[in-house]
N, C-alpha and C positions, 0 to 999 in steps of 0.2 A: 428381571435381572438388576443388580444391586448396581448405582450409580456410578461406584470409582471402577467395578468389573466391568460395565460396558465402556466406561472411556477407556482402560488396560486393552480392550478388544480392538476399540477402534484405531488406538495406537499400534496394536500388532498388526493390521490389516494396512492399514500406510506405509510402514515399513515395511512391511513384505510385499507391498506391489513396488515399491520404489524398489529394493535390491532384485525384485525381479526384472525389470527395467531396465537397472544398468548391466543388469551380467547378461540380458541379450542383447543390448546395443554395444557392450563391451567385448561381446564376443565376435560378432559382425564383425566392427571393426578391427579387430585383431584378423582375421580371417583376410579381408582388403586389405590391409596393410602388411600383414606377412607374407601372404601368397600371393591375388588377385593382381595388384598395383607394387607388387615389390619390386621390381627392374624398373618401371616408370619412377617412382620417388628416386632411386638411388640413380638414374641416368641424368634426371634433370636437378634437384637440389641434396647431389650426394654429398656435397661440400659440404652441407648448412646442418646435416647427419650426424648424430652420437653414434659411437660405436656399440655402446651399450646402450642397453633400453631402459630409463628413469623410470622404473613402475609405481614409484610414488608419487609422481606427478601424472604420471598416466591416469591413476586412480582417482584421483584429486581431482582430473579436469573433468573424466565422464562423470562423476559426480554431481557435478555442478550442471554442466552440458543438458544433462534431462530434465533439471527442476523445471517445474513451471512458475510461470512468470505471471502476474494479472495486470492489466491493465484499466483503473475507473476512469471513467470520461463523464463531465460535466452533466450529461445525458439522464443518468443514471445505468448505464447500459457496462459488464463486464466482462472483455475479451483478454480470453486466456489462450498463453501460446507457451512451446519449451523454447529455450532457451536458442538450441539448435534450430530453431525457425528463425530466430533473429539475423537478417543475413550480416555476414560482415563485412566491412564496410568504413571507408576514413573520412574526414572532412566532416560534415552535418550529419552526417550518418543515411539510411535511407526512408522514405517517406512512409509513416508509419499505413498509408492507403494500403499496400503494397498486400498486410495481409490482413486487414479488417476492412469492412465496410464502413467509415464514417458517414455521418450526415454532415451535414451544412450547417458550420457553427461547433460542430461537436469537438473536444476538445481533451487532453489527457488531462487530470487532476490526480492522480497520485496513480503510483507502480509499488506493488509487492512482491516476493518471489515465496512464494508457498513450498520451498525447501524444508522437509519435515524436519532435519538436521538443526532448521534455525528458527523454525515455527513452533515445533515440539506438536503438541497434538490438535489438531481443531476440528474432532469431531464431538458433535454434543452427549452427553449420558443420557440424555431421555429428550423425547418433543417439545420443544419449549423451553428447554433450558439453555441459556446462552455456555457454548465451550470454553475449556481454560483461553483459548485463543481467536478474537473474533472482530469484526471493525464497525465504526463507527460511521456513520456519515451526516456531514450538517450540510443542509440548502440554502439557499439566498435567503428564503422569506422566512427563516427563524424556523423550520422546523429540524429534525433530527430523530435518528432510528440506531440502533444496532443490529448486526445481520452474521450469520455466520458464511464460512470460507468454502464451507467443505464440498460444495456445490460449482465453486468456480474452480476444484483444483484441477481438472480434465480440461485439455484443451479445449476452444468453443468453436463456434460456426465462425463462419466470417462476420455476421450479423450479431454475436455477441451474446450475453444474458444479462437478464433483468436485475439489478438489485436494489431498486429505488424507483418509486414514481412520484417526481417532482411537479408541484403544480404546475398547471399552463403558468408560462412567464416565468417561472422559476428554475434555479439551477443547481447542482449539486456545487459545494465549492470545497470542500475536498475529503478526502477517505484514509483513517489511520486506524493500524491496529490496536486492541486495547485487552484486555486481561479483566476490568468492569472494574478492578481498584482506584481508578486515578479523577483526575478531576480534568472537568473540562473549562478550557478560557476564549471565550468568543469577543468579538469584538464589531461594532454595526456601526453604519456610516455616520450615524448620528451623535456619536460619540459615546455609547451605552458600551458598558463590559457586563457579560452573562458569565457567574463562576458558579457551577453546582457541580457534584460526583454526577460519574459515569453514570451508574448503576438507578438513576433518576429515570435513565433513558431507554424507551421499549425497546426491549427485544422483540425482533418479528422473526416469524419463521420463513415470510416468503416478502417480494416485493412491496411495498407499499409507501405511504406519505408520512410516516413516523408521526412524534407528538412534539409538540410546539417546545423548545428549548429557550428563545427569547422571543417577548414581543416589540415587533417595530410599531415606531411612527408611522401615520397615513404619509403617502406621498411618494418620493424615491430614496424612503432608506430601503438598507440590504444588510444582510452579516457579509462583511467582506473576508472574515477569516476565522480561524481556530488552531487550539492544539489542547493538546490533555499531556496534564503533568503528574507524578508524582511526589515533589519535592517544592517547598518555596521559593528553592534557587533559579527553576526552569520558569523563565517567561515567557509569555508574547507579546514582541514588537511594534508599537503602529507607529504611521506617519502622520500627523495632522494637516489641517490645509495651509497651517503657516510655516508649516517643513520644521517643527520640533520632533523629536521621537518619543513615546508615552510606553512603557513597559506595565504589563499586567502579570502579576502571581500571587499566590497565595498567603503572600506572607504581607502584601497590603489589603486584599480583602479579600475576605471569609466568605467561603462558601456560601452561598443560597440557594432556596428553591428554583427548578426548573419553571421558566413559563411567564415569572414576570419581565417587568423592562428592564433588571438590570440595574447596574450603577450607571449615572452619568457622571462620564471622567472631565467633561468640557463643559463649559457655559457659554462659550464663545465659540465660534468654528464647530469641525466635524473631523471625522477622521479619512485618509483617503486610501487607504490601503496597510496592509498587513505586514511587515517587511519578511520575507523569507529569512529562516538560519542557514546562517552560513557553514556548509558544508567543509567540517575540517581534512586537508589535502594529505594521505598516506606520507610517511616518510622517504626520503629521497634513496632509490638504492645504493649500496656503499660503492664505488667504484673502483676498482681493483687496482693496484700501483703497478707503472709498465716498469 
């Protein structure tokens, strides 16, 4: 079968189990809701009640309600859940044990939601070939893999699945999605930047320790972080040990091969961390004049 017809397949087959999905959980619940519990809603928050039924928002929220959600953990281990598992919940929310098994030490390093609507397709056209949509992952000790999705979009056990086996000692430090266009910007305790493309980086088909992405110094360095950009504009942040901030992109140094050490950005000092981007905050809703 020709490569753009099996991804056209495996796009129709996503979609049509997700619209099957919602039009039976959307049906249920129509069914509870109009018949089953209909004098209970309206005895107890009849006040809080539209008279009419919003089915645009109706639609919108089952929608969303069934995506699956994925959760990577430092482990290398990925547990998938819908949405509708997530209980809800105010304050800190609740404790994610609740419905996975962690272990000791294990930890979240990035959340996706495999929402076909926002993912678009991630199934592969043939064995081995990485999909339009698929992730990345780097580890402490300078290695890195790519892996596809399409394996974690079903919910999972409590115990999780595999997509990464990190040396003993070693840790996954975090997981983003990527397209194979973009470039990657690492940065290691030592004060080294790794900038090579994606597409440097193996694709595997199943768990494994990937291929060396930068080399560390003997001792206790580590890649303390990453991101992959598209653009010279897009940096990554770090902190030094003298509390300066050092920005890494493209537009100050050019790409290289996967596998060496790297630029060294310090002569003095190290670096001590990655600084997270700052998440820009929705706008305020308009409020209505009394």
């Amino acid at each position: 079968m020709p490569a753009d017809a099996a991804a056209s397949l495996g796009i129709g087959r996503a979609i049509g189990t997700y619209a099957i999905t919602l039009l039976i959980f959307f049906a249920i619940d129509l069914v509870w809701l109009g018949v089953v519990a209909k004098n209970f809603y309206r005895q107890h928050i009849g006040h809080l009640m539209s008279p009419d039924v919003n089915w645009g928002a109706a639609i919108l929220f089952y929608a969303v309600y069934i995506a699956g959600i994925v959760f990577f953990t430092n482990f290398g281990i990925a547990y998938t859940c819908r949405i509708i598992d997530v209980p809800a919940s105010t304050g800190y929310g609740e404790p994610i044990q609740r419905l996975f098994k962690f272990k000791d030490g294990e930890r979240v390093v990035a959340v996706v939601s495999l929402d076909p609507r926002l993912t678009g397709p991630i199934q592969a056209a043939s064995e081995g070939v990485p999909p339009p949509l698929h992730a990345l992952a780097v580890t402490s000790d300078g290695y890195s893999l790519r892996f596809g999705l399409e394996g974690f979009a079903e919910p999972s056990t409590r115990s999780g699945r595999r997509y990464a086996r990190p040396a003993e000692g070693a840790e996954v430090v975090g997981v983003v999605l990527v397209r194979g266009d973009e470039t990657v910007l690492a940065a290691t305790k030592s004060a080294h930047a790794m900038v090579c493309g994606v597409e440097e980086i193996n694709y595997l088909a199943g768990p494994g320790k990937g291929v060396i992405l930068v080399k560390l110094r003997k001792g206790d360095d580590r890649v303390l972080g990453f991101t992959v950009v598209t653009g010279d504009r897009q940096v990554l942040t770090v902190e030094t040990s003298r509390g300066a901030l050092q920005t890494i992109n493209t537009g100050k140094y050019e790409p290289t091969g996967r596998g060496g050490r790297g630029r060294e950005l310090l002569q003095r000092g190290e670096f001590v961390r990655v600084v997270p981007e700052e998440v820009p905050a929705p706008p305020a809703l308009a409020q209505k004049e009394e």
